[in-house]
N, C-alpha and C positions, 0 to 999 in steps of 0.2 A: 809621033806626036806633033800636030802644027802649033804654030808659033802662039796662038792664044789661048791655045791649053796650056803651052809653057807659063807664058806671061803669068795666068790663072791661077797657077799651084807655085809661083816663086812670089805673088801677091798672099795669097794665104799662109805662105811662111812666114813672111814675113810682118803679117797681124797678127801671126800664134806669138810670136817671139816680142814684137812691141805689147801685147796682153801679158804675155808674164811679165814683163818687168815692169807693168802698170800696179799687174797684183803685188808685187814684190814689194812696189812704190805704197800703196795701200799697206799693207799689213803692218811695215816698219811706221808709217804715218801716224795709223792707227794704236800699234803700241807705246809710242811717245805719248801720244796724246791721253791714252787710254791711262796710260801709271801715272802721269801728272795731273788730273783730272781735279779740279776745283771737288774740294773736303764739304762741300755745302749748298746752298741756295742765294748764292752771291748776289741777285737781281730781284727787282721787283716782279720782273714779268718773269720770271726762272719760278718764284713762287706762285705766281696763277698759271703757267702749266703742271705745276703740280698737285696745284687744287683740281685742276680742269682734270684731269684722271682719273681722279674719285668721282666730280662730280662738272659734265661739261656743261657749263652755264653761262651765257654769253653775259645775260642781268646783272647777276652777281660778280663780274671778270675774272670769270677760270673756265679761260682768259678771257681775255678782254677783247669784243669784235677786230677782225675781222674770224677769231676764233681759231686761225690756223691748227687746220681739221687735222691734216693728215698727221703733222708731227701730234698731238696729241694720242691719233689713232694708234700709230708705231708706237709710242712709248707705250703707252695701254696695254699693247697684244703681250709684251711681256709679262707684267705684271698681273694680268689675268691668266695668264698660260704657265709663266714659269714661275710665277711669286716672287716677283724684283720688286724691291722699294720704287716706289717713281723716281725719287731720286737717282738711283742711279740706272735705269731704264731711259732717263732723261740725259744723263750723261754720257751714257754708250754712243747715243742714239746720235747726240751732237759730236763724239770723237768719231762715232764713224762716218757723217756727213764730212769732217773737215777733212779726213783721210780721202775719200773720193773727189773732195777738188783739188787736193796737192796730185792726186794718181792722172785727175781730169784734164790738166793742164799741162800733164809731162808729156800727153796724147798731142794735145795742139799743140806745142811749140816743136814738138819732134816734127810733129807733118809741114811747120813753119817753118822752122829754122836748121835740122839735124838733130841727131839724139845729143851729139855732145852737149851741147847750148840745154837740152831740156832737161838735162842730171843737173845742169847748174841751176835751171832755172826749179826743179821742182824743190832742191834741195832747199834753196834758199827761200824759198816762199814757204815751206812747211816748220821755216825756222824765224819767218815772220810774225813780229809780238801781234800784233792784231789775230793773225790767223790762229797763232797757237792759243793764246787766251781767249778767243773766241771759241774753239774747239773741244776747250776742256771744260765749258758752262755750260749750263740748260736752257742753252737759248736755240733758236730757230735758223739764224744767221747761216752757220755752217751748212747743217743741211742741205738748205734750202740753196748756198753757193753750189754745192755739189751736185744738185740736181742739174742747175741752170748750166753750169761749165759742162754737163755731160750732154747736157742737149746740144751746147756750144757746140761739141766733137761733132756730135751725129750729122748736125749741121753742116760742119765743114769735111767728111767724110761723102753727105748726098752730093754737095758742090761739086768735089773732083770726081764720082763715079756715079752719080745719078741713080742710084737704087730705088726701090721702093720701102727694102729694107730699115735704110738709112733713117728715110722720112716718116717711116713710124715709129722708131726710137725717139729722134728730135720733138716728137709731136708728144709722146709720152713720158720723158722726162721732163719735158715742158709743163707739161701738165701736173706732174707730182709736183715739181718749184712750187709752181701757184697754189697748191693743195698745200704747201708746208710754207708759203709765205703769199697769201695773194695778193699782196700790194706788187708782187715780180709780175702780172700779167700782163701790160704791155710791150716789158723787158722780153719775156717769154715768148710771147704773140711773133714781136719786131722777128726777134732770132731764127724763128720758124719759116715767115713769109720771105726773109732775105735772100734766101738761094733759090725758092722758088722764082722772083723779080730776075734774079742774075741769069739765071740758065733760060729766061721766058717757056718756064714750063709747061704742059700739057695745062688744060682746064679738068682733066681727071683726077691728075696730082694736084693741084689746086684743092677741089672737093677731098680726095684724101685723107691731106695732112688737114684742113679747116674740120673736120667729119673726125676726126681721129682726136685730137686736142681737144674738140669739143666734148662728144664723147667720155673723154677721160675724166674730165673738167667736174662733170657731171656727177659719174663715180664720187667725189668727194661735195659738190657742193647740195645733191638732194640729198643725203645723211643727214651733212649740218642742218639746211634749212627745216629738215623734219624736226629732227633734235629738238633745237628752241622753240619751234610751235607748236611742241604740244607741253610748254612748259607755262607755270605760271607766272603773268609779268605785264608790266604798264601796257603791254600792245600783247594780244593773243592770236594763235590763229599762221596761217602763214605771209601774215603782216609784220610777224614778230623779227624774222630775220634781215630783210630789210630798216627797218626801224634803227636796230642795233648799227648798222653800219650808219646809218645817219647819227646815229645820237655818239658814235665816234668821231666824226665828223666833224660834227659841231664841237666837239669839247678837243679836236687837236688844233680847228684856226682859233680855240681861245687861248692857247701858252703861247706863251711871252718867247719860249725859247726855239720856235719854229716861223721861217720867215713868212709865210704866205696868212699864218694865222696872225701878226704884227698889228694892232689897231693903227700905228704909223709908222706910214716908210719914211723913212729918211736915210740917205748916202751914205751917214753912219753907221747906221744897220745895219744897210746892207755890204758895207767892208767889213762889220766887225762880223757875220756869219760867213762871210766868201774865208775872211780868215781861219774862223774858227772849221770848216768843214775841210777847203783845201788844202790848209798850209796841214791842217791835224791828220792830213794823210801820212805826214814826214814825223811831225811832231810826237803821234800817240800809235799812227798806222805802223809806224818805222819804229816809233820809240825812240826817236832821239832826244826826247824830252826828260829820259831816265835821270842824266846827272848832267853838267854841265862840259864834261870831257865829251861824251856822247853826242848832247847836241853841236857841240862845235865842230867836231871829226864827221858828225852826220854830215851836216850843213856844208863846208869845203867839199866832202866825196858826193853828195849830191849834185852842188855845182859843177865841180870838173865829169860827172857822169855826164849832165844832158848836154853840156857843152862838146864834149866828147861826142856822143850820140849823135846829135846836129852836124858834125862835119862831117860824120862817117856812114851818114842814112844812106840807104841804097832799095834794089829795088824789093827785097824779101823783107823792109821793111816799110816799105811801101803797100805791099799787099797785105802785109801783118793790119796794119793801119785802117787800111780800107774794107780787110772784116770784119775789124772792131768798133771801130769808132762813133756807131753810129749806136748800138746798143747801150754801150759806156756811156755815151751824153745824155738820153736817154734815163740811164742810173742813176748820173750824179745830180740830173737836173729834179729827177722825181723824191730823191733824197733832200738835196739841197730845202725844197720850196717847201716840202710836205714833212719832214722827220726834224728831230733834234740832230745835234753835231755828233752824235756817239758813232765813232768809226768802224763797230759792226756792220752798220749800214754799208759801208764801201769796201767789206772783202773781198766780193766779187771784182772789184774794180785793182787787186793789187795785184796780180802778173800782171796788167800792164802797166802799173807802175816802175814793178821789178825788171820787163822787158826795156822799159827805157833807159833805166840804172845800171843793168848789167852789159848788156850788148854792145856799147861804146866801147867798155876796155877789153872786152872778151877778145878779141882782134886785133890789139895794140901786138907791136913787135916786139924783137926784142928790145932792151929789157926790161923792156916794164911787162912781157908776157904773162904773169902772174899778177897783174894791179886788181883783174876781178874779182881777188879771194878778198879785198878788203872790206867788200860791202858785206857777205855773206858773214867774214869774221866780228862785226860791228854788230850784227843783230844777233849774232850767238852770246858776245858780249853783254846784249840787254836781256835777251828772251832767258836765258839759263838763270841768270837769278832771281828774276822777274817771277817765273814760273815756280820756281823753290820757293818762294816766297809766299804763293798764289797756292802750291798744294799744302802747303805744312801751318799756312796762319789763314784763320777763318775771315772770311769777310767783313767792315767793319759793322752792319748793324749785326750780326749773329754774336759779332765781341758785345756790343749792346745788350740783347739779352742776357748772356752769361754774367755782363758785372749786374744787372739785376737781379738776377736769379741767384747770385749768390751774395747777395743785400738783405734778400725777404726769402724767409723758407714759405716753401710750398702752400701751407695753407694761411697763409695771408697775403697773397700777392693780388687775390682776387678784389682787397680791398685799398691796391695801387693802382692810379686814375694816370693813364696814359695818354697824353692829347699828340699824338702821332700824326707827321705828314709824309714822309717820308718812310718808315720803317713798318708800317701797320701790318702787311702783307708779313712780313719775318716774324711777329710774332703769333700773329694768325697761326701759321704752321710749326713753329719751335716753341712759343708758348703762349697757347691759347688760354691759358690759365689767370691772367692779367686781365684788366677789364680794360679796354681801349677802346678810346672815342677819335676818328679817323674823319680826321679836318673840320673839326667842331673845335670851336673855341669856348674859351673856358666860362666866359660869358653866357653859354647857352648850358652847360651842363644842368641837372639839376640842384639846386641847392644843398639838397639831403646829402646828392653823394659827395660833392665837396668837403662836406663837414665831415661823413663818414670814411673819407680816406687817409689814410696812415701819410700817406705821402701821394706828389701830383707832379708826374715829369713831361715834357715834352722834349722834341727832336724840330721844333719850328718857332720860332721865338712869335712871330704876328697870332700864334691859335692862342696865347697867356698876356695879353696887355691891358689885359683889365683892370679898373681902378682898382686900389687896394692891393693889387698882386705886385710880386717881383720876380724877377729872375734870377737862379744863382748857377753859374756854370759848373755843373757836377763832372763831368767826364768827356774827352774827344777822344774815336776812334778814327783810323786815317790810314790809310799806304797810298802808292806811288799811282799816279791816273793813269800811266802806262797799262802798271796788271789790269787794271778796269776802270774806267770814267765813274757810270754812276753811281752813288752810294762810296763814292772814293774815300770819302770826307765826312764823318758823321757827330754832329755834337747833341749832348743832353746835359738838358736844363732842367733843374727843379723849380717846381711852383711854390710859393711861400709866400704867406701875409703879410704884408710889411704890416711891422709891429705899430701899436700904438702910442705915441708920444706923451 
């Protein structure tokens, strides 16, 4: 046997043997996530991909453009094939994406840094409250992280062996990201074109992986664009799907709570969102905002981590650095400018967080040999009861429904006037039985049904300030913004006449 047939078959062992314990890393990943798994439809957009299942309608938002095809598609194939609720077809779907980027990233930091470093690092990342609480919701986030970190691999896999293989993996999980999140397609794009640049590869490998991505791209985006155009709606035709992105477009630079849509900048703004997006990487990403023991133990072990980090960089973190960094800025900057602050947005972005918070002490001598179990212990500390908390108590607008629904039996709720801004999608699906008027103020309702209503609540005090009316604060549902940002906080208010004097 000569030496590169050796090389050959002690290189394949040693991929069989990093693959099982990637599967290994998967399955336990997976089954945390999977028994902890959110009891409900904790989100607004968690409830229009589950409208979108029954019925995918970009007009109506289920979902809402860009209509992220592919997670829709996956969740679907079950529940047409096996008879799964969407609901929980929607939850598999998201524990199993989060499971494939804790498995994805114990791949890249082993080929970065050793396996030891990558048990610490996958461990502690799949015990990250962002990650886990993202993983056990119906959202996209996860997934769509697990696609991109897997292309990541193939990525840095074509880098050091230059296959062909490699670059059509990278190209087609590239590809699926952007089918289960297409806002990822520059992120995806960048990650694709970057080793080709490094190695100045052939212009065959060029066309390729461009050919291949494209390609795949495709696979998911003629679907969709058929879909909506032959559906009924303000723009007909294969005008329709275009349209939809525009008219998303336009209605994300009009919120107040995303920087680039701001009708004025000002240095204020822009500190208070640089805070609210970066610092909330520590803050809600980490969860040091659980209690106040937390954030303070966060906040020191933070400090002494990158300070730590900083003296001790060397050059395996130097290369670390130089194949990341450029996608990462890339993320946080299309994040930042284009998204609200909700730290699903930057999963993708937390091993290397965690790589710069761990690494520091991992290498300390003795006796502080053991100082890197503090970080890992700190977020077991928030994420375990965080997470019990998160599987065993419903989210607060679904608490919302329940105290109404056990206020008005069944057959009179129909004649309770719900001026909803926040909550409308929840009761859409849990109980459509209510009559609700979703960001209409109460000034526009009809007359008749006002007089005809039993009772008139809202969840938005500006949709009831009409003359004559008042408000009486009936009930607040609420947990920690760690388990989840939005809908963290939910208050209802009853509509009532102020009386006549």
């Amino acid at each position: 046997m000569n030496r590169a047939s050796a090389v050959t078959i002690v290189a394949a062992e040693v991929d069989s043997r990093s693959a099982a314990k990637a599967a290994l890393i998967f399955v336990a990943a997976f089954l945390i996530y999977f028994l902890t798994r959110s009891p409900g439809l904790d989100e607004y957009d968690s409830v229009q991909f589950a409208l979108g299942i029954g019925e995918f309608n970009l007009w109506k938002h289920q979902p809402h453009p860009p209509g992220y095809p592919l997670f829709i598609f996956f969740s679907w194939l079950p529940v047409r094939l096996l008879g799964w609720s969407p609901v929980f077809s929607l939850e598999f779907l998201s524990c199993a994406g989060g499971a494939l980027f804790v498995a994805a990233w114990f791949c890249i930091i082993r080929l970065q840094f050793g396996e030891r470093f990558a048990w610490l690092l996958a461990g502690t990342l799949a015990i990250t409250p962002v990650v886990w609480m993202t993983s056990t919701r119906a959202l996209t986030d996860s997934l769509a992280a697990g696609f991109l970190s897997t292309q990541l691999l193939c990525s840095l896999l074509f880098r050091e062996r230059g296959g062909i293989k490699q670059l059509i993996a990278a190209a087609l999980f590239g590809a699926a990201a952007v089918g289960v999140r297409p806002q990822l397609l520059p992120v995806a794009s960048l990650i694709l074109i970057t080793p080709l640049f490094r190695q100045r590869a052939a212009a065959k490998l060029w066309i390729a992986g461009a050919a291949i991505f494209t390609l795949a791209c495709l696979l998911w985006l003629v679907p969709t664009w058929y879909t909506q155009a032959i559906l009924a709606g303000p723009v007909s035709g294969w005008r329709s799907y275009p349209s939809q992105l525009y008219s998303q477009w336009l209605w994300r630079f009009s919120q107040p709570g995303v920087f680039v849509g701001s009708s004025h900048f000002t240095l204020l703004r822009f500190a208070t969102q640089l805070a609210l997006h970066i610092l909330g990487w520590f803050g809600i990403g980490l969860g040091f905002l659980w209690s106040p023991f937390t954030l303070i133990a966060g906040t020191l072990l933070a400090a002494c981590s990158l300070i730590v980090y900083t003296a001790r960089f060397d050059d395996r973190d130097r290369d670390f650095w130089r194949t990341h960094w450029l996608w990462a800025l890339v993320q946080v900057v299309i994040v930042f400018c284009f998204l609200p602050a909700d730290q699903r947005y930057y999963v993708v972005i937390m091993p290397l967080l965690l790589v710069t918070l761990l690494r520091g002490f991992y290498y300390m001598p003795a006796p502080f040999g053991l100082i890197w179990l503090l970080l890992p212990a700190l977020l077991a500390s928030i994420s375990i009861p965080a997470v019990i908390e998160s599987h065993t108590d419903p989210a607060p607008p679904i608490k919302m429904i329940r105290f109404l629904q056990q206020r008005y039996p069944l057959q009179r709720r129909g004649d309770v006037l719900l001026l909803l801004a926040h909550c409308q999608r929840h009761f859409k699906w849990y109980a459509p039985e209510f009559a609700v008027f979703e960001n209409v103020p109460s000034s526009a309702v009809p007359r008749q049904r006002l007089e005809k209503a039993i009772a008139i609540y809202t969840d938005e005090p500006r949709l009831a300030r009409a003359p004559g009316w008042q408000l009486v604060p009936a009930a607040e549902f609420s947990r920690s913004v760690v388990i989840y940002g939005k809908h963290h906080d939910v208050r209802l208010f009853r509509v009532e006449r102020i009386p006549a004097l």
